[in-house]
PDB file of N, CA, C and O in Angstrom, chain B, residues numbered from 101:
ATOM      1  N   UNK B 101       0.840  -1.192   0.000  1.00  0.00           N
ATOM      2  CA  UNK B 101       0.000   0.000   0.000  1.00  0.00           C
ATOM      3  C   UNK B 101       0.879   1.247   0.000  1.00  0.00           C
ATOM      4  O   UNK B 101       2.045   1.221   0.393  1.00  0.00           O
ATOM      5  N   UNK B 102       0.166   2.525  -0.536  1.00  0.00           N
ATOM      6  CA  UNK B 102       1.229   3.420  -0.545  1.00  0.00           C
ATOM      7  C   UNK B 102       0.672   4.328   0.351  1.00  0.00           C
ATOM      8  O   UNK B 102      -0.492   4.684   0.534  1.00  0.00           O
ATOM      9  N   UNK B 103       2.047   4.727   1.032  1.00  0.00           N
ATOM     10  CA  UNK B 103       2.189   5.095   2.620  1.00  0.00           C
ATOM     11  C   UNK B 103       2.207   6.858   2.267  1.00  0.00           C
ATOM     12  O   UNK B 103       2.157   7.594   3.252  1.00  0.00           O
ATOM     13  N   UNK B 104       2.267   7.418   1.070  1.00  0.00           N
ATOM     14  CA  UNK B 104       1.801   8.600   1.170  1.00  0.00           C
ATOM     15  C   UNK B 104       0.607   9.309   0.462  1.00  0.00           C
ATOM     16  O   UNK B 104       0.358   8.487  -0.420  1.00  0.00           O
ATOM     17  N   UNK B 105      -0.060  10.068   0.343  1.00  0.00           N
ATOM     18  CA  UNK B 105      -1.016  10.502   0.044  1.00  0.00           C
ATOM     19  C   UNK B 105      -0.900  11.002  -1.976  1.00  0.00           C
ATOM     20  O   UNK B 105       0.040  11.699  -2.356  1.00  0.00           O
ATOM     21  N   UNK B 106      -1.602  10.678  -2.622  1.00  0.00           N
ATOM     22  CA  UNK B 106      -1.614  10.902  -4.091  1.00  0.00           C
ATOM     23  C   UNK B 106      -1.604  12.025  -4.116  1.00  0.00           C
ATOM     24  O   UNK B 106      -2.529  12.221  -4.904  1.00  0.00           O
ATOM     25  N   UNK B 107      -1.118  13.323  -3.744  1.00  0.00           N
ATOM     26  CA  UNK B 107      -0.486  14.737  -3.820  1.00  0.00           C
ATOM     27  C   UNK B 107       0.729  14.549  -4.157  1.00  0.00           C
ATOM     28  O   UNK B 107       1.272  15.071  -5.130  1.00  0.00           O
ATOM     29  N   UNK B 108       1.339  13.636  -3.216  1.00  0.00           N
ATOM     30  CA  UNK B 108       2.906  13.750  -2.401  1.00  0.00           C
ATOM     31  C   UNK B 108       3.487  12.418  -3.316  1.00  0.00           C
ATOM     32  O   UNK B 108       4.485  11.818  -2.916  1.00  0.00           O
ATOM     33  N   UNK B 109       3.107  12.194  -4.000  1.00  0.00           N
ATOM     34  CA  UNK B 109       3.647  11.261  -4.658  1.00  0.00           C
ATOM     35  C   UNK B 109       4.663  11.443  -6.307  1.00  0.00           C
ATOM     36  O   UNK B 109       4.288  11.967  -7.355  1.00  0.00           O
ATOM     37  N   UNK B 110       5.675  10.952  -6.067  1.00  0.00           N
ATOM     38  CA  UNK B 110       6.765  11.590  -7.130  1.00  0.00           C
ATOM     39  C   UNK B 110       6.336  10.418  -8.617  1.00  0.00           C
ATOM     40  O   UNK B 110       5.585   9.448  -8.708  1.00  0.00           O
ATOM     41  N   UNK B 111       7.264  11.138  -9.616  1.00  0.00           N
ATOM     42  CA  UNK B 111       7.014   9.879 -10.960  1.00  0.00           C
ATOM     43  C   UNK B 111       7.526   8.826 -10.680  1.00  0.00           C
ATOM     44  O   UNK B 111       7.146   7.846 -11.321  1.00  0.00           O
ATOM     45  N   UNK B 112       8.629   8.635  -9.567  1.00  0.00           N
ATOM     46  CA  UNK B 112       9.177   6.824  -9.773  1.00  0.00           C
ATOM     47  C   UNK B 112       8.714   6.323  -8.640  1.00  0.00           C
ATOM     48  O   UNK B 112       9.040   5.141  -8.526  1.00  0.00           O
ATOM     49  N   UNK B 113       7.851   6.879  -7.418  1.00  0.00           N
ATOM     50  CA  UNK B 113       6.245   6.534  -6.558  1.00  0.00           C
ATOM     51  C   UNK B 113       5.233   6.218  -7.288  1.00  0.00           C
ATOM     52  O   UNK B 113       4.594   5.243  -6.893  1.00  0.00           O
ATOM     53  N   UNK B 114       4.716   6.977  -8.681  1.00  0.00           N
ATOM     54  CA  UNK B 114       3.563   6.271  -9.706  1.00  0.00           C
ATOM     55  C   UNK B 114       3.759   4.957 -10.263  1.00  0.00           C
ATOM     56  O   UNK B 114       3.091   3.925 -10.340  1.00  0.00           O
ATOM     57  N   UNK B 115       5.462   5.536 -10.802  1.00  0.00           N
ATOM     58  CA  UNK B 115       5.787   3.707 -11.205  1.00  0.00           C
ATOM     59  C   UNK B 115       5.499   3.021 -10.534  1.00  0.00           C
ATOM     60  O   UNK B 115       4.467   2.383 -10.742  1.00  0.00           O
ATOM     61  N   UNK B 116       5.972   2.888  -9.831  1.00  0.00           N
ATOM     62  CA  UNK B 116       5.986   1.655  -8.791  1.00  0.00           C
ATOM     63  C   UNK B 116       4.518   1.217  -8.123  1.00  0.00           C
ATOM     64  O   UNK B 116       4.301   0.219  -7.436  1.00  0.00           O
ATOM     65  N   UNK B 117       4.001   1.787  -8.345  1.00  0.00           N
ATOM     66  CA  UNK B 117       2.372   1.547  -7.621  1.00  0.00           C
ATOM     67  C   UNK B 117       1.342   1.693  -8.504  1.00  0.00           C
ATOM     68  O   UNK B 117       0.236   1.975  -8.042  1.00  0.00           O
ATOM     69  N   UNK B 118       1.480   1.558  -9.685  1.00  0.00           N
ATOM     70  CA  UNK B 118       0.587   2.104 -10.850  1.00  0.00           C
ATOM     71  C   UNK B 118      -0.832   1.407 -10.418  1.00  0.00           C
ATOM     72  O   UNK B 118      -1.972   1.870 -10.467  1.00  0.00           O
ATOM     73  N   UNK B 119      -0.390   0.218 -10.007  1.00  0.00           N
ATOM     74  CA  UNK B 119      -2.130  -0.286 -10.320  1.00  0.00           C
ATOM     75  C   UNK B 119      -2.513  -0.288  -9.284  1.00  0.00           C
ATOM     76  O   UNK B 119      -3.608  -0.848  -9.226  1.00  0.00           O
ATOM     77  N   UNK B 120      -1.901   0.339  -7.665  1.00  0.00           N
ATOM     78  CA  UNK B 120      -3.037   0.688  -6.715  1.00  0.00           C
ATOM     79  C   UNK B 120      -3.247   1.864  -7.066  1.00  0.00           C
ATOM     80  O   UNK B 120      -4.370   2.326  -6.863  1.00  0.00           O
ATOM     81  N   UNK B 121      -2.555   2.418  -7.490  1.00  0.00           N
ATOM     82  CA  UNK B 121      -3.190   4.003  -7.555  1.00  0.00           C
ATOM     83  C   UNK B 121      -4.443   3.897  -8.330  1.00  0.00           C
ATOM     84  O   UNK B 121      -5.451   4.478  -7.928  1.00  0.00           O
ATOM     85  N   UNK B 122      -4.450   2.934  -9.815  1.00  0.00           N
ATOM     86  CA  UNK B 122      -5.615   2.885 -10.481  1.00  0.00           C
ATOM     87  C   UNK B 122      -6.834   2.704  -9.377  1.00  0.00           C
ATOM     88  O   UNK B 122      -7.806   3.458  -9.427  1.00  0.00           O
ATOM     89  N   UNK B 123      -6.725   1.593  -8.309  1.00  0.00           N
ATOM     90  CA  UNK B 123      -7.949   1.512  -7.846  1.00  0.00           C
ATOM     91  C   UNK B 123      -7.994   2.827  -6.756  1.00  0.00           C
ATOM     92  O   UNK B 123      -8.930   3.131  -6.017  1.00  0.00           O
ATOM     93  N   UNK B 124      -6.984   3.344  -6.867  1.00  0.00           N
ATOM     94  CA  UNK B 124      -8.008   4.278  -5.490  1.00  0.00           C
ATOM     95  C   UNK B 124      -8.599   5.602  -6.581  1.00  0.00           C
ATOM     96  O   UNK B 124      -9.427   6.357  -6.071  1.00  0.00           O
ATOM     97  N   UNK B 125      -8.310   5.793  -7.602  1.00  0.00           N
ATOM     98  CA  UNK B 125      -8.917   6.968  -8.065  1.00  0.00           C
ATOM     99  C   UNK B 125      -9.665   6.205  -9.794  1.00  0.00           C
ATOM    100  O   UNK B 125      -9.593   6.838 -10.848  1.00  0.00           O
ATOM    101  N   UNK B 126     -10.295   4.851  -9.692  1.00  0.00           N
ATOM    102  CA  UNK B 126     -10.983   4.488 -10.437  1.00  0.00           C
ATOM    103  C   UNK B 126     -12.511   5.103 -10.231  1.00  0.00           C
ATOM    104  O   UNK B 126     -12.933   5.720 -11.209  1.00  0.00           O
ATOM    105  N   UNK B 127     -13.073   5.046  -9.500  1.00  0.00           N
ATOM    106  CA  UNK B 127     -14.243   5.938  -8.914  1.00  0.00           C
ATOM    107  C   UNK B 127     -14.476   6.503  -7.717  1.00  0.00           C
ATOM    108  O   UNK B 127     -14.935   6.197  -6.617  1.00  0.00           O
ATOM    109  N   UNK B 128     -13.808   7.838  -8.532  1.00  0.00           N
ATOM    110  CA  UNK B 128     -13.442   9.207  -7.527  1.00  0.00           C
ATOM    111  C   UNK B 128     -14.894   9.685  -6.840  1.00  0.00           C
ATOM    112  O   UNK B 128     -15.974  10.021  -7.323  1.00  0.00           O
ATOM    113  N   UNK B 129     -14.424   9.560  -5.577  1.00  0.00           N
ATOM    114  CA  UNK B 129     -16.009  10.338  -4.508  1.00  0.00           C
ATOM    115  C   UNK B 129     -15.247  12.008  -3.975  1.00  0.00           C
ATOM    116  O   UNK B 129     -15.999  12.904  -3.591  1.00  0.00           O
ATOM    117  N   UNK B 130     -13.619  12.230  -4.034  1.00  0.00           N
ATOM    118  CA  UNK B 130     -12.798  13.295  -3.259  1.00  0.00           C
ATOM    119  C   UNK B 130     -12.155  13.805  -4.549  1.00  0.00           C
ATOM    120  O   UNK B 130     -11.965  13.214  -5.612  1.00  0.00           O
ATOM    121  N   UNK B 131     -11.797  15.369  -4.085  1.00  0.00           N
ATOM    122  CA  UNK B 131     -11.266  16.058  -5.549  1.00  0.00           C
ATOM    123  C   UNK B 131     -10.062  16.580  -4.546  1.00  0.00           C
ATOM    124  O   UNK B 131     -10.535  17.029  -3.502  1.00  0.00           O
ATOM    125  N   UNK B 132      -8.888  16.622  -4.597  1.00  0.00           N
ATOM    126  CA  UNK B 132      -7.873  17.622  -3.740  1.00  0.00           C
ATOM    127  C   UNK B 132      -8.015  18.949  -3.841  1.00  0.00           C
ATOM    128  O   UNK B 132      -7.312  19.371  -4.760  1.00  0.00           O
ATOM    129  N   UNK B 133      -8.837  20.098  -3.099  1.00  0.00           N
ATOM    130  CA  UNK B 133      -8.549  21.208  -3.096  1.00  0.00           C
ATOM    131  C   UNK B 133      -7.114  21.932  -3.818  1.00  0.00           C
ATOM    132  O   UNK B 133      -7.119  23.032  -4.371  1.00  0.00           O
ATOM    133  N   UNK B 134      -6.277  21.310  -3.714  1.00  0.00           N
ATOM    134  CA  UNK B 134      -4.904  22.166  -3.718  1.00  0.00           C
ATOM    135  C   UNK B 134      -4.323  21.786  -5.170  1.00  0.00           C
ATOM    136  O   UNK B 134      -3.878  22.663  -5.911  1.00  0.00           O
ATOM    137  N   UNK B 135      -4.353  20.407  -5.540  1.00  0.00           N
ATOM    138  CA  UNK B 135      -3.792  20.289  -6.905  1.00  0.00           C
ATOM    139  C   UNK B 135      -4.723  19.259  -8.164  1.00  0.00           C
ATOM    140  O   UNK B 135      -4.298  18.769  -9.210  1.00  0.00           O
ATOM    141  N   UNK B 136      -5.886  19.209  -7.652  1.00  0.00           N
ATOM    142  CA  UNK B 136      -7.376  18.487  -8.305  1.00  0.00           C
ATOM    143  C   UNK B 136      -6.810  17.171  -8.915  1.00  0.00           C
ATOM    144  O   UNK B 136      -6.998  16.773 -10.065  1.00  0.00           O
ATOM    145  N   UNK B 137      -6.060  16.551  -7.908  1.00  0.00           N
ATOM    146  CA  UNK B 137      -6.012  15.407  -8.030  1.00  0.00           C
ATOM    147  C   UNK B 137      -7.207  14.333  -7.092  1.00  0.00           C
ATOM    148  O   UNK B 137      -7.395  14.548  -5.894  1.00  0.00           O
ATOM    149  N   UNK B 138      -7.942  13.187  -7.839  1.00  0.00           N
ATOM    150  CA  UNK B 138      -9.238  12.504  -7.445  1.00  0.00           C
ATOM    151  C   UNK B 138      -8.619  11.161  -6.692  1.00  0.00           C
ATOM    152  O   UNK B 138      -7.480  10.707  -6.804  1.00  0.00           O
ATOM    153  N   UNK B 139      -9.906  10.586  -5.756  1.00  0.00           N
ATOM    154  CA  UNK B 139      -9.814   9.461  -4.933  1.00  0.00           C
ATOM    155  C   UNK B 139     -10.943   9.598  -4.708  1.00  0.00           C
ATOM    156  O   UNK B 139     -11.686  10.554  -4.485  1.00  0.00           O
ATOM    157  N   UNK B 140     -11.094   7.874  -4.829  1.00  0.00           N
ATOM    158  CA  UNK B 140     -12.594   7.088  -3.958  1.00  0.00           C
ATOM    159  C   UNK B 140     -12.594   7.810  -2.038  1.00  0.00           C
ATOM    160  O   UNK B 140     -13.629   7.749  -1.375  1.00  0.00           O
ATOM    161  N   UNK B 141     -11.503   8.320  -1.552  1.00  0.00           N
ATOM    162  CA  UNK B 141     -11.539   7.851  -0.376  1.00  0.00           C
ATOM    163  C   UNK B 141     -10.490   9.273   0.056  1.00  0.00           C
ATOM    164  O   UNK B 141      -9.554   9.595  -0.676  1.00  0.00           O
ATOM    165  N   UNK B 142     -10.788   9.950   1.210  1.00  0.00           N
ATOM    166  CA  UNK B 142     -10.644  11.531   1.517  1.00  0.00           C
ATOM    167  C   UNK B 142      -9.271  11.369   2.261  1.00  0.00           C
ATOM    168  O   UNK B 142      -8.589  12.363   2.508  1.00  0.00           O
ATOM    169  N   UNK B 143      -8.840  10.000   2.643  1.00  0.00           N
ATOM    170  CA  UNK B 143      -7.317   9.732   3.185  1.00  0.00           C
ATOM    171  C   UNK B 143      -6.196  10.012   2.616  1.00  0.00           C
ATOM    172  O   UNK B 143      -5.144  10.507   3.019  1.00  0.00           O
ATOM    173  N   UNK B 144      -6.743   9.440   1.140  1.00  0.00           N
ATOM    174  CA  UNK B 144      -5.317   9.417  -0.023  1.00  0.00           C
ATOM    175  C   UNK B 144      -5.407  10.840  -0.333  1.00  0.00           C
ATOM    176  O   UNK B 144      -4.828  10.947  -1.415  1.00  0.00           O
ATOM    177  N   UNK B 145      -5.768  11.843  -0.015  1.00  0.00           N
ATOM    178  CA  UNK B 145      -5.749  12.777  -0.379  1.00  0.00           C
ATOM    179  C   UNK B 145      -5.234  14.320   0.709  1.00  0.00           C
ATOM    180  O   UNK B 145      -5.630  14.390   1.872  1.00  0.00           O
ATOM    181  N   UNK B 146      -4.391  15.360   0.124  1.00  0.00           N
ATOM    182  CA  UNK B 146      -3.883  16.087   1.237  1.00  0.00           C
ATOM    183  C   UNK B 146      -5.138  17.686   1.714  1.00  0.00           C
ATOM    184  O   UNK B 146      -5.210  18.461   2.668  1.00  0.00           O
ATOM    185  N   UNK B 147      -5.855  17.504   0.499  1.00  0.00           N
ATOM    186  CA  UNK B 147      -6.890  18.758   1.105  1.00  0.00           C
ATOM    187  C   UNK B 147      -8.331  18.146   0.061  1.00  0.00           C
ATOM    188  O   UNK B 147      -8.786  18.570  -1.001  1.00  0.00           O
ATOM    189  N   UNK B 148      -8.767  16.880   1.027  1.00  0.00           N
ATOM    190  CA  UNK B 148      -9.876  16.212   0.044  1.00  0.00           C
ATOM    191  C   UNK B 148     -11.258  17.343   0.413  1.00  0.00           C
ATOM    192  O   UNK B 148     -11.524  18.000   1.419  1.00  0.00           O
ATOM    193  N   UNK B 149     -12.023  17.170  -1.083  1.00  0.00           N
ATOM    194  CA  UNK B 149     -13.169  17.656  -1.271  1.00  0.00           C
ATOM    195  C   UNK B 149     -14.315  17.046  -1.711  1.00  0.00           C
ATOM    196  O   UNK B 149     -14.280  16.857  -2.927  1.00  0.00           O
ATOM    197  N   UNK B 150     -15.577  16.570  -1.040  1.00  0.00           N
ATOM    198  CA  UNK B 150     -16.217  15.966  -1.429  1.00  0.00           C
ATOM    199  C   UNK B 150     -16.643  16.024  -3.124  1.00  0.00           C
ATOM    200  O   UNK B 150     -17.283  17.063  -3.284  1.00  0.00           O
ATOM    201  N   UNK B 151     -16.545  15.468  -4.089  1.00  0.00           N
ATOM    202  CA  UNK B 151     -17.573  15.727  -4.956  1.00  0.00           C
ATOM    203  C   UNK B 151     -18.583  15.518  -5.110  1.00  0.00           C
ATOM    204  O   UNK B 151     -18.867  14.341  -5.334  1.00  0.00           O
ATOM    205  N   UNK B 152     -19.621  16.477  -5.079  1.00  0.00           N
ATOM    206  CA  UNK B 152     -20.968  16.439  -5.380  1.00  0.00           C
ATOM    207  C   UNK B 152     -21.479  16.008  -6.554  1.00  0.00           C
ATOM    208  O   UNK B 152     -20.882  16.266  -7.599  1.00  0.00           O
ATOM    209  N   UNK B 153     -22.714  15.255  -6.553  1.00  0.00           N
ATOM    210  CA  UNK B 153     -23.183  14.494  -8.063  1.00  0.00           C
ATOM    211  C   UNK B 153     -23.736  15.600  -8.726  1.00  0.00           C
ATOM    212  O   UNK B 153     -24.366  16.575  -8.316  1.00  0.00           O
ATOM    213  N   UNK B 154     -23.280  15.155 -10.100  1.00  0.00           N
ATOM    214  CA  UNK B 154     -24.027  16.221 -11.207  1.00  0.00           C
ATOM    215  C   UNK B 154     -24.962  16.013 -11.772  1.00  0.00           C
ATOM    216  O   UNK B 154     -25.252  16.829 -12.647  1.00  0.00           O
ATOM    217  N   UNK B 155     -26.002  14.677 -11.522  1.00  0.00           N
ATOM    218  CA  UNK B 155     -26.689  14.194 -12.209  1.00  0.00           C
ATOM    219  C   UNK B 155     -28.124  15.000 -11.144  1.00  0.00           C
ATOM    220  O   UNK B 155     -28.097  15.283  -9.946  1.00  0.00           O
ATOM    221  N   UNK B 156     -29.498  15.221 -12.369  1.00  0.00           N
ATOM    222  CA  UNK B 156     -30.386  15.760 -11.644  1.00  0.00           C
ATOM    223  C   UNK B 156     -31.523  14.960 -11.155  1.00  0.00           C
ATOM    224  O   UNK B 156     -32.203  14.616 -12.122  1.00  0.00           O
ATOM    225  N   UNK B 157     -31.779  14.728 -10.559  1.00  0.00           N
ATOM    226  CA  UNK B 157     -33.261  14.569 -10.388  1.00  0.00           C
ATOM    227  C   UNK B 157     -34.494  14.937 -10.807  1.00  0.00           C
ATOM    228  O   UNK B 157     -34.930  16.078 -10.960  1.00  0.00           O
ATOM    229  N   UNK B 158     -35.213  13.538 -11.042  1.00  0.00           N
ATOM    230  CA  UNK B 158     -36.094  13.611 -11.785  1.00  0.00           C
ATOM    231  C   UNK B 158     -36.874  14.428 -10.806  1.00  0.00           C
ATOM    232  O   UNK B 158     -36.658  14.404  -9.594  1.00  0.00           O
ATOM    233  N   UNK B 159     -38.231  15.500 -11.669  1.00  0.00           N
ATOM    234  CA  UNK B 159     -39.032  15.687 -10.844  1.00  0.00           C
ATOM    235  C   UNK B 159     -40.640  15.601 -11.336  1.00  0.00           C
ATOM    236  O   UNK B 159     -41.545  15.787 -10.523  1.00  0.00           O
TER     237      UNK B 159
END
């Protein structure tokens, strides 16, 4: 698992972890305030932001 947050992570940290990183930002619920990098999950992230759904409701 990678022990730092997908902000803080360098190009030979992506290498090396390519396909967890795929699953934590395969379906993004958090947007990073600071550099709009996405995650399922507000941990992997250094200033997470919920994203809100864009889809409307029927009425």
């Amino acid at each position: 698992m990678i022990k730092k947050t997908l902000c803080k992570l360098d190009k030979h940290d992506m290498e090396e972890n390519m396909d967890t990183i795929m699953k934590l930002v395969a379906k993004p619920h958090y947007l990073c305030g600071k550099c709009a990098r996405v995650a399922t999950k507000k941990k992997y992230l250094c200033k997470p932001v919920k994203i809100k759904s864009s889809e409307k409701k029927e009425e």
